[in-house]
DSSP file (Angstrom, degrees, kcal/mol; ACC not computed):
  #  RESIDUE AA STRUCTURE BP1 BP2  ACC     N-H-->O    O-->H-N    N-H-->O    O-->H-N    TCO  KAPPA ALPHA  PHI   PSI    X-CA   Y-CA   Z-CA
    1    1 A X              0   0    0      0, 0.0     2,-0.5     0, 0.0     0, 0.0   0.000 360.0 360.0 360.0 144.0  122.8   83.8   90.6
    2    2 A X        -     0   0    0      2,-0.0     2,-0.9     0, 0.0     0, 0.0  -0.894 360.0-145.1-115.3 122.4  121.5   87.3   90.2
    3    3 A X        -     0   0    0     -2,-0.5     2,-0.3     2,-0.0     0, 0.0  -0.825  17.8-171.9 -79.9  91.6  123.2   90.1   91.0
    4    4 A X        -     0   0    0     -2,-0.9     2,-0.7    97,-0.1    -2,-0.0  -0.594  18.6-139.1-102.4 138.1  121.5   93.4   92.4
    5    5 A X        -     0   0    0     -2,-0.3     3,-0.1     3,-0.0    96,-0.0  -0.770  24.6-121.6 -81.0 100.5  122.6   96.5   93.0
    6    6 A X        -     0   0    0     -2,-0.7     2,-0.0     1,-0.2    -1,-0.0  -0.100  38.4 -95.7 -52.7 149.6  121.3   98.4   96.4
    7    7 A X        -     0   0    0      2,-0.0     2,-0.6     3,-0.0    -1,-0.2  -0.150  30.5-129.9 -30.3 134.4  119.6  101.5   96.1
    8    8 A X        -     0   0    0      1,-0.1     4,-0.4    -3,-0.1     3,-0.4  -0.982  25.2-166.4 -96.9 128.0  122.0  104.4   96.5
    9    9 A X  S >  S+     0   0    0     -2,-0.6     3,-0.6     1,-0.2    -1,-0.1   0.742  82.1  62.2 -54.6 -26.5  120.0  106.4   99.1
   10   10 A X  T 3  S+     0   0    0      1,-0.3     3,-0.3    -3,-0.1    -1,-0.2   0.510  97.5  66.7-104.4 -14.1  121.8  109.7   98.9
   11   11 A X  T 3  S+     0   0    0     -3,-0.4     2,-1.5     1,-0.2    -1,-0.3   0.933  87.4  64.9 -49.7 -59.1  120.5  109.6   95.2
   12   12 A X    <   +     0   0    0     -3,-0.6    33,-0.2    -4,-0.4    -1,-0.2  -0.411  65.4 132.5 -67.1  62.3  116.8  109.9   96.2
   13   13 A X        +     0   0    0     -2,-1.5     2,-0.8    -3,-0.3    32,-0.2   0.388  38.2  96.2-112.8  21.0  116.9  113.7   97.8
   14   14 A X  E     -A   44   0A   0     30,-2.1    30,-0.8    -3,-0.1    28,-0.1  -0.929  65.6-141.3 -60.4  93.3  114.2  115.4   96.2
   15   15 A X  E     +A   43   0A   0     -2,-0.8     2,-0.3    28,-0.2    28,-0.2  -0.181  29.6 172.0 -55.3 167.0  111.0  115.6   98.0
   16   16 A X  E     -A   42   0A   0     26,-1.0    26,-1.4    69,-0.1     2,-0.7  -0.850  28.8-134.6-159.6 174.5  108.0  115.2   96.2
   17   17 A X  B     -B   84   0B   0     67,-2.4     2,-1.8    -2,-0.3    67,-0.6  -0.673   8.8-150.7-136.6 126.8  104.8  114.9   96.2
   18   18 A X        -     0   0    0     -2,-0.7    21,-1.3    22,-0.3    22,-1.1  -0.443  20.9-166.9 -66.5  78.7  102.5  112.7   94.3
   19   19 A X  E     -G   38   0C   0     -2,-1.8    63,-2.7    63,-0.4     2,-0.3  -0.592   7.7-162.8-104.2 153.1   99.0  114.0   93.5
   20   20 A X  E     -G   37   0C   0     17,-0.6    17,-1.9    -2,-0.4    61,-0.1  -0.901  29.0-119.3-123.2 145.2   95.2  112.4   92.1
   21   21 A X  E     -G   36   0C   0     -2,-0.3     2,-0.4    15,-0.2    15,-0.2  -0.344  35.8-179.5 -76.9 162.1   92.6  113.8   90.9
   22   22 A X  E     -G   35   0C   0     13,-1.0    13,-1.1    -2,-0.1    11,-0.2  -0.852  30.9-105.8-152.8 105.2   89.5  113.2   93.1
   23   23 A X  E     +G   34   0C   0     -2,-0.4    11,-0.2    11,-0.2     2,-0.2  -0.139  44.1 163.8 -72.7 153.4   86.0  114.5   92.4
   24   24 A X  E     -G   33   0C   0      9,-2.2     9,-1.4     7,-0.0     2,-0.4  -0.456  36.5-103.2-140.5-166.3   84.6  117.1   94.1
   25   25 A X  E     -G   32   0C   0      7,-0.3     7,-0.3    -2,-0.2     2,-0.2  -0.910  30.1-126.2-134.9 120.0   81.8  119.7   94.1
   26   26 A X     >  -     0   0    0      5,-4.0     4,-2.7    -2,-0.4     5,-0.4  -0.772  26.2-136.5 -87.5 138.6   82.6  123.1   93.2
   27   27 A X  T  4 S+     0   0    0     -2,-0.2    -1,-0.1     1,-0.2     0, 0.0   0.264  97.5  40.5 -90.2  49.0   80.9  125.3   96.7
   28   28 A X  T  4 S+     0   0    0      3,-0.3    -1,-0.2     0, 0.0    -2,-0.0   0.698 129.8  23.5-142.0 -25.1   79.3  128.1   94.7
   29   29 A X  T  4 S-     0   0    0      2,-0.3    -2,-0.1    -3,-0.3     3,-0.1   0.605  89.5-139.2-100.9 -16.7   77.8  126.3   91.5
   30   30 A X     <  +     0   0    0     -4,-2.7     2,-0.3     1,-0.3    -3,-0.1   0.712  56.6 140.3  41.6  32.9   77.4  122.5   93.3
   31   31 A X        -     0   0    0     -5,-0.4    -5,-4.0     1,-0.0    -1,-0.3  -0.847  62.5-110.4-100.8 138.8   78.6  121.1   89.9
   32   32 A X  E     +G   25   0C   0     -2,-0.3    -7,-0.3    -7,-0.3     2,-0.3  -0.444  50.3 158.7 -78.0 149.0   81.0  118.3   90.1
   33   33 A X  E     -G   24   0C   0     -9,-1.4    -9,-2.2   -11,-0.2     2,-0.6  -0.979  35.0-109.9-159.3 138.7   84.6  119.3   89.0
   34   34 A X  E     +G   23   0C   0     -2,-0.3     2,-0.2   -11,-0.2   -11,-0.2  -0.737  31.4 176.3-122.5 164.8   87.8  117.7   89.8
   35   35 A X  E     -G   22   0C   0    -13,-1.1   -13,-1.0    -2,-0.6     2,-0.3  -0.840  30.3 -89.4-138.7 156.7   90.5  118.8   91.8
   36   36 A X  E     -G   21   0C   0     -2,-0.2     2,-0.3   -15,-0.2   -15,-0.2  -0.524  32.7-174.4 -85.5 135.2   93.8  117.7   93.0
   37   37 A X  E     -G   20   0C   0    -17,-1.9   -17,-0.6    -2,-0.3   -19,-0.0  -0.845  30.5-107.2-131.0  86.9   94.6  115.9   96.0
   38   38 A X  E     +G   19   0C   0     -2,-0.3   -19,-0.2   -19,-0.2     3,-0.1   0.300  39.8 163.3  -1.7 132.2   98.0  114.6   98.0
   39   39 A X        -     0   0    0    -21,-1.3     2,-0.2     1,-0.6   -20,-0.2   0.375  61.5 -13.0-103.5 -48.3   98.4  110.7   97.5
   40   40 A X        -     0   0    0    -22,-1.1    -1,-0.6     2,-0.0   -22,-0.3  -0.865  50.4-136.9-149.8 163.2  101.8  110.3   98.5
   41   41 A X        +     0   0    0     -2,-0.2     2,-0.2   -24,-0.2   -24,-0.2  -0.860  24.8 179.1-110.4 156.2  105.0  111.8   99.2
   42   42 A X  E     -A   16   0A   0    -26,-1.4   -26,-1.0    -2,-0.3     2,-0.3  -0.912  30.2-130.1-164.8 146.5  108.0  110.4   98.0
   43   43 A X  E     +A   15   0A   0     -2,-0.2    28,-0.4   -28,-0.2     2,-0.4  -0.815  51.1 179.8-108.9 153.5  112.1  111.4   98.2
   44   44 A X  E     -A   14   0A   0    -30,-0.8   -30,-2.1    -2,-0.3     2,-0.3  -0.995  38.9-126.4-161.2 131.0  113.4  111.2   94.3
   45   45 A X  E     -C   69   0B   0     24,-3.4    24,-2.2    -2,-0.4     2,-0.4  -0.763  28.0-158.4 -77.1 145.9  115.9  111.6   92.0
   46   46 A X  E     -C   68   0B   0     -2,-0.3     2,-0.4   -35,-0.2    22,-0.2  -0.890  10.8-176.6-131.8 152.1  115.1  113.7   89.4
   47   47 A X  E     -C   67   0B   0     20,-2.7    20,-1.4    -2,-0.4     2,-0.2  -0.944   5.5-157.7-162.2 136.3  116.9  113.6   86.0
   48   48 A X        -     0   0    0     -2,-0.4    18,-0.1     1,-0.3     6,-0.1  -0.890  35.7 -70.0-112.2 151.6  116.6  115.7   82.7
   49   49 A X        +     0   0    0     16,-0.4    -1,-0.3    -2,-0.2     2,-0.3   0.480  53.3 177.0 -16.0 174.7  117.3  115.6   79.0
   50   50 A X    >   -     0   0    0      2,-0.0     3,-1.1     1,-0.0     5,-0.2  -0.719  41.6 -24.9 176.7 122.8  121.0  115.7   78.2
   51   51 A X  T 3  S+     0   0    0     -2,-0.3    -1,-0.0     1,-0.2    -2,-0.0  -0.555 131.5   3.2 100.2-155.2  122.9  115.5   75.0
   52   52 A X  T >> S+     0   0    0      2,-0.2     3,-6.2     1,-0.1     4,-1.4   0.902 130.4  62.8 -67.0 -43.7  121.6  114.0   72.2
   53   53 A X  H X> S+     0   0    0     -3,-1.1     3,-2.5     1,-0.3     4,-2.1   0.886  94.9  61.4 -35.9 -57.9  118.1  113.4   74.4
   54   54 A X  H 3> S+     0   0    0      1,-0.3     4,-1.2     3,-0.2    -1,-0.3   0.721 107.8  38.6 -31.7 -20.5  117.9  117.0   74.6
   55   55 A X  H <> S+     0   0    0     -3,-6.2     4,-0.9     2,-0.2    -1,-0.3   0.501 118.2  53.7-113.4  -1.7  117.5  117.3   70.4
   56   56 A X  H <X S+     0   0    0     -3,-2.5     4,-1.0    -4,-1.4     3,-0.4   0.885 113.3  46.8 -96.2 -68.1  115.1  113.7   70.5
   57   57 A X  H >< S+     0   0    0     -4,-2.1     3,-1.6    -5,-0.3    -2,-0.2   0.689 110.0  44.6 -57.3 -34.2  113.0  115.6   73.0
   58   58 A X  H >< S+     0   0    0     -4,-1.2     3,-1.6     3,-0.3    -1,-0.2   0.879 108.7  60.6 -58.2 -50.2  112.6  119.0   71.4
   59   59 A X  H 3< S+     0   0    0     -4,-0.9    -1,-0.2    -3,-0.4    -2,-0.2   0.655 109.4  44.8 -25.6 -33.8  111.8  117.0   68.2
   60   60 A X  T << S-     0   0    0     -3,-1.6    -1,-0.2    -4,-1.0    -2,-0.2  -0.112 115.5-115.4 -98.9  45.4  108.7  115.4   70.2
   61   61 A X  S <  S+     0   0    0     -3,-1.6    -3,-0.3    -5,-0.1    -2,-0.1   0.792  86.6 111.1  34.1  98.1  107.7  118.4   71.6
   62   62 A X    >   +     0   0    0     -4,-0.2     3,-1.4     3,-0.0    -4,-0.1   0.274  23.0 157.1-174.5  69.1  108.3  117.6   75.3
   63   63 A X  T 3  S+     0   0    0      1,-0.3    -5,-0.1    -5,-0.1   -14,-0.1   0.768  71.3  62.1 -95.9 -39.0  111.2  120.0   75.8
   64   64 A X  T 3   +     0   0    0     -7,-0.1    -1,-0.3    47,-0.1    47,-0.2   0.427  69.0 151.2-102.9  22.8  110.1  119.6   79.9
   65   65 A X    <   +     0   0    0     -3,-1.4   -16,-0.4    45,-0.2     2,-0.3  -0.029  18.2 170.1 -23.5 102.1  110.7  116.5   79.9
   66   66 A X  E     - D   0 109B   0     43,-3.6    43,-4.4    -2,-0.2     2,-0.4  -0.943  21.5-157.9-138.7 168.1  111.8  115.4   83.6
   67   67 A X  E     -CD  47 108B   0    -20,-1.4   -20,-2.7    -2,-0.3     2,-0.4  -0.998   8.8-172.9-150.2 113.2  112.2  112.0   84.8
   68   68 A X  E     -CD  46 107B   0     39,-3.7    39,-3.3    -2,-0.4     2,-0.5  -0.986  13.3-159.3-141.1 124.3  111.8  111.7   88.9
   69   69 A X  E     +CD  45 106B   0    -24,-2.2   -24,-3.4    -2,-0.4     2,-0.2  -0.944  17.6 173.1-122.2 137.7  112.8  108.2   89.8
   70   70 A X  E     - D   0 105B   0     35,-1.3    35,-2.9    -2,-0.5     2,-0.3  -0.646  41.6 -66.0-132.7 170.5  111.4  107.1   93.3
   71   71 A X  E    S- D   0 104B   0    -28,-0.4    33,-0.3    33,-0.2    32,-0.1  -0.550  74.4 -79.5 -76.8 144.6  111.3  103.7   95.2
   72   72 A X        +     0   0    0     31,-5.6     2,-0.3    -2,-0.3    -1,-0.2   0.235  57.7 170.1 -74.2 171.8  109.3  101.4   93.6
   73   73 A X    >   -     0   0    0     -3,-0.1     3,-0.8     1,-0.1    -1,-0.1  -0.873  31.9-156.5-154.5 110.6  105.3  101.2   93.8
   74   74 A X  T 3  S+     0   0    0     -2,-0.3    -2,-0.1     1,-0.2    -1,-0.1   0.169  82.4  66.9 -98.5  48.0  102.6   99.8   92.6
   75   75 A X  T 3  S+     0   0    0     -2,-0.0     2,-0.8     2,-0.0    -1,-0.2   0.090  76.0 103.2-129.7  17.1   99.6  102.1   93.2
   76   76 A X    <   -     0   0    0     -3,-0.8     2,-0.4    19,-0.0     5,-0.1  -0.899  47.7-173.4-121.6 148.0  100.8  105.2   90.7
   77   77 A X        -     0   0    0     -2,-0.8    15,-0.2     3,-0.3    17,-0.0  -0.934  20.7-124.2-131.8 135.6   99.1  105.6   87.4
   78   78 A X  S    S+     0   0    0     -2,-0.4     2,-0.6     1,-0.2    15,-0.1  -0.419  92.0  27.5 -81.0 149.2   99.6  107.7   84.6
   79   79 A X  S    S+     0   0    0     13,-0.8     2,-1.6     2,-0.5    13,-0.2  -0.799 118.9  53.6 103.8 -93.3   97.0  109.9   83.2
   80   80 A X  S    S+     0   0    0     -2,-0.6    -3,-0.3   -60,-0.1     2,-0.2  -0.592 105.4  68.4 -50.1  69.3   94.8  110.4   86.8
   81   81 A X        -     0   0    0     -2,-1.6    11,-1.8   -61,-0.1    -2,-0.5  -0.443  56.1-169.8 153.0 130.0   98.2  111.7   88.7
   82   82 A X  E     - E   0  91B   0    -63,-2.7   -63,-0.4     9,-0.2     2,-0.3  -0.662  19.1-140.6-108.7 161.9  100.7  114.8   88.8
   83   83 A X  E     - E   0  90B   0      7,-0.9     7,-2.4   -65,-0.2     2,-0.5  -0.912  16.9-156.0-112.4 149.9  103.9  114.9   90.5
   84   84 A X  E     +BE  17  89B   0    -67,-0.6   -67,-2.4    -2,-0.3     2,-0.4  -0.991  17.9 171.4-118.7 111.5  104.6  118.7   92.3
   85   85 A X  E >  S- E   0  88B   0      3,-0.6     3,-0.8    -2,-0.5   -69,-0.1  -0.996  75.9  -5.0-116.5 121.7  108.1  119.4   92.8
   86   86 A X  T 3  S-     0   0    0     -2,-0.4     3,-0.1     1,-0.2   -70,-0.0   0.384 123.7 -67.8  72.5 -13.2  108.8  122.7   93.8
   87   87 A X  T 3  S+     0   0    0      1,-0.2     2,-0.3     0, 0.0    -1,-0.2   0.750 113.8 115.5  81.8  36.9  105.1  123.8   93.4
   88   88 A X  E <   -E   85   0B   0     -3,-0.8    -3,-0.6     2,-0.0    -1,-0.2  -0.760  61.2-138.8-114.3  82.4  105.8  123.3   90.0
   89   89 A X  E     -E   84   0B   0     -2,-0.3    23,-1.0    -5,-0.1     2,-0.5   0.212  17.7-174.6 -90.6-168.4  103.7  120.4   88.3
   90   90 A X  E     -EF  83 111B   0     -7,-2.4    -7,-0.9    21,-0.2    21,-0.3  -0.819  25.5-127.2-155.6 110.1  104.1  117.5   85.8
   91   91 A X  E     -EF  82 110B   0     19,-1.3    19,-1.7    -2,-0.5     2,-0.2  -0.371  23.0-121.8 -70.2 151.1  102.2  115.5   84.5
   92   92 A X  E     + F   0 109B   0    -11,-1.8   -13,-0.8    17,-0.2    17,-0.2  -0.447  37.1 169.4 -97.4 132.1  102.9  111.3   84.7
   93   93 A X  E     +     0   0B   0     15,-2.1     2,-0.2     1,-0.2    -1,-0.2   0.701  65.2   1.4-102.6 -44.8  103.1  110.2   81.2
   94   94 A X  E     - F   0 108B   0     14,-1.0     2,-1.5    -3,-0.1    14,-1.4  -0.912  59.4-140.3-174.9 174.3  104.2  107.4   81.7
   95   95 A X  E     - F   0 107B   0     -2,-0.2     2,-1.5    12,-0.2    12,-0.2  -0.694  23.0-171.3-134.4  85.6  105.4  104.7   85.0
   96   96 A X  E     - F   0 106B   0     10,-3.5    10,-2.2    -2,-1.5     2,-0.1  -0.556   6.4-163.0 -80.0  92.7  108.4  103.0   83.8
   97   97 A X  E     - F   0 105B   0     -2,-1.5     2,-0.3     8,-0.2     8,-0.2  -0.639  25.6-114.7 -93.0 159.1  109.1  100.1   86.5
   98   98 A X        -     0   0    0      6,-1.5     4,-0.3     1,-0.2    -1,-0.0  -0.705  26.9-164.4-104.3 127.3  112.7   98.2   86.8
   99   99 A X  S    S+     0   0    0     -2,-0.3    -1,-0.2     2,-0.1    -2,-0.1  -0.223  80.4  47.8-117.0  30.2  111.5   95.0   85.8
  100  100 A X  S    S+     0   0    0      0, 0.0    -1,-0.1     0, 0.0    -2,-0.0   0.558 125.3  18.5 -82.4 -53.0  114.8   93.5   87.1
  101  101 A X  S    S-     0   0    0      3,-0.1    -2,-0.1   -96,-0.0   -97,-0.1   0.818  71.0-164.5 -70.9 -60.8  115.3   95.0   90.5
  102  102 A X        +     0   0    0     -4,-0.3    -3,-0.1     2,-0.2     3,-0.1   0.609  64.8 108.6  50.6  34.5  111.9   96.2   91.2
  103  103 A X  S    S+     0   0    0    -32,-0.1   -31,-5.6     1,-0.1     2,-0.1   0.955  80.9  24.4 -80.4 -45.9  113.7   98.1   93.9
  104  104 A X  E     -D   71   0B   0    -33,-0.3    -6,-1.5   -32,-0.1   -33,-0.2  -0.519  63.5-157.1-114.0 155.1  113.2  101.8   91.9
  105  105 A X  E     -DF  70  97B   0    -35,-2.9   -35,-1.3    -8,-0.2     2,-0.7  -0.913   7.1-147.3-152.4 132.2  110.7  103.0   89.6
  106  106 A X  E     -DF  69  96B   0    -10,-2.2   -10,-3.5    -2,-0.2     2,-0.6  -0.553  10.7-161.7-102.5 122.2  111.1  106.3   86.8
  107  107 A X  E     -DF  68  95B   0    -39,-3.3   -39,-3.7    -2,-0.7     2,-0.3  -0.949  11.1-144.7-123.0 139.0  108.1  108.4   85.8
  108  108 A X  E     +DF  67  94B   0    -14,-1.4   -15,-2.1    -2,-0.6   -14,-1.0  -0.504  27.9 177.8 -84.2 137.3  108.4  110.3   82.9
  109  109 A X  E     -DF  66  92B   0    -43,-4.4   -43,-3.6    -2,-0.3     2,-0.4  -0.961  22.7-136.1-144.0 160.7  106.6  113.4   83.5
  110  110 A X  E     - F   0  91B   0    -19,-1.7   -19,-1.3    -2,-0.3   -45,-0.2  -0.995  32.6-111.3-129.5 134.4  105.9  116.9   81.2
  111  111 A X  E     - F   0  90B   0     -2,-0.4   -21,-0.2   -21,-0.3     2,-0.2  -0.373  32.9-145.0 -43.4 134.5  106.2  120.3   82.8
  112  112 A X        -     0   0    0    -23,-1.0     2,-0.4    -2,-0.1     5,-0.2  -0.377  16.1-119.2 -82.3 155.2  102.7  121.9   83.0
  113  113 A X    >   -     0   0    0      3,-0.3     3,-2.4     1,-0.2   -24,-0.1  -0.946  29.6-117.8-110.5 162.7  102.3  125.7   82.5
  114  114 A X  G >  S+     0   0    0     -2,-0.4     3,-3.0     1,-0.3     4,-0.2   0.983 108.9  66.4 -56.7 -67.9  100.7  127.2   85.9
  115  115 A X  G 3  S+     0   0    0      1,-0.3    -1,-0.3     2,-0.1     3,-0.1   0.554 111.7  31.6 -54.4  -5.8   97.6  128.5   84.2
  116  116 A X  G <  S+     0   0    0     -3,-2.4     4,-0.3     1,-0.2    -3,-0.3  -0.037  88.2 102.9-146.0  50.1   96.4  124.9   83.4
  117  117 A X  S <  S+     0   0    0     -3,-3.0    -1,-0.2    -5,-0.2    -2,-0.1   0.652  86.7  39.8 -81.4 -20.1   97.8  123.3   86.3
  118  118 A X  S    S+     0   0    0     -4,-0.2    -1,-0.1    -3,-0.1    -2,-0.1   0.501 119.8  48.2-120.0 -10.2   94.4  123.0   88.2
  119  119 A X              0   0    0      1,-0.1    -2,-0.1    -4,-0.1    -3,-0.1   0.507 360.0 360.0-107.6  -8.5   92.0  122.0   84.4
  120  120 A X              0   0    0     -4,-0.3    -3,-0.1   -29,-0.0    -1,-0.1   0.714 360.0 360.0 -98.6 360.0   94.3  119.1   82.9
């Protein structure tokens, strides 16, 4: 017998929101370019370095390391997809799912800098 652990709700209180890139037309040149577009929202825990993590992540570059763990899902994909928290974004690195539970699922995400929030 397997023993699972409920979601704690009161965990997940972050909104966020889950965006894909989608190609589009830019309307003044009509060259295709793509731009980002709401997929989802999602309520999230968010969790950052700590510790020793903190000195592992600054050693791999990724000092904005954040880690926004949502109920689980199978339709999000690293690479094509940002999360925006705060109107701040991050790109998904990578979509770590609890391959016990399958309740919850963590993406690892890197802080963006504004100015090349709308080309990466």
């Amino acid at each position: 017998m397997v023993m699972t652990m409920p979601v704690n709700p009161g965990k997940l209180k972050h909104k966020i929101e889950i965006q894909r890139q989608v190609l589009g037309r830019n309307p003044e040149t009509m060259k295709p370019e793509y731009n980002w577009s709401t997929f989802t929202k999602a309520w999230a825990e968010i969790m950052q370095p700590r510790d020793r993590y903190i000195i592992q992540a600054s050693a791999a570059h990724q000092e904005k390391t954040v880690w926004f763990r949502i109920r689980h899902r199978k339709d999000i994909e690293s690479g094509s997809m940002r999360v925006v928290y705060k109107g701040q974004p991050f790109k998904i690195e990578e979509v770590i799912p609890d391959l016990q539970n399958q309740e919850l699922m963590t993406l690892q995400c890197v802080g963006w800098d504004h100015e090349n929030s709308s080309s990466s």
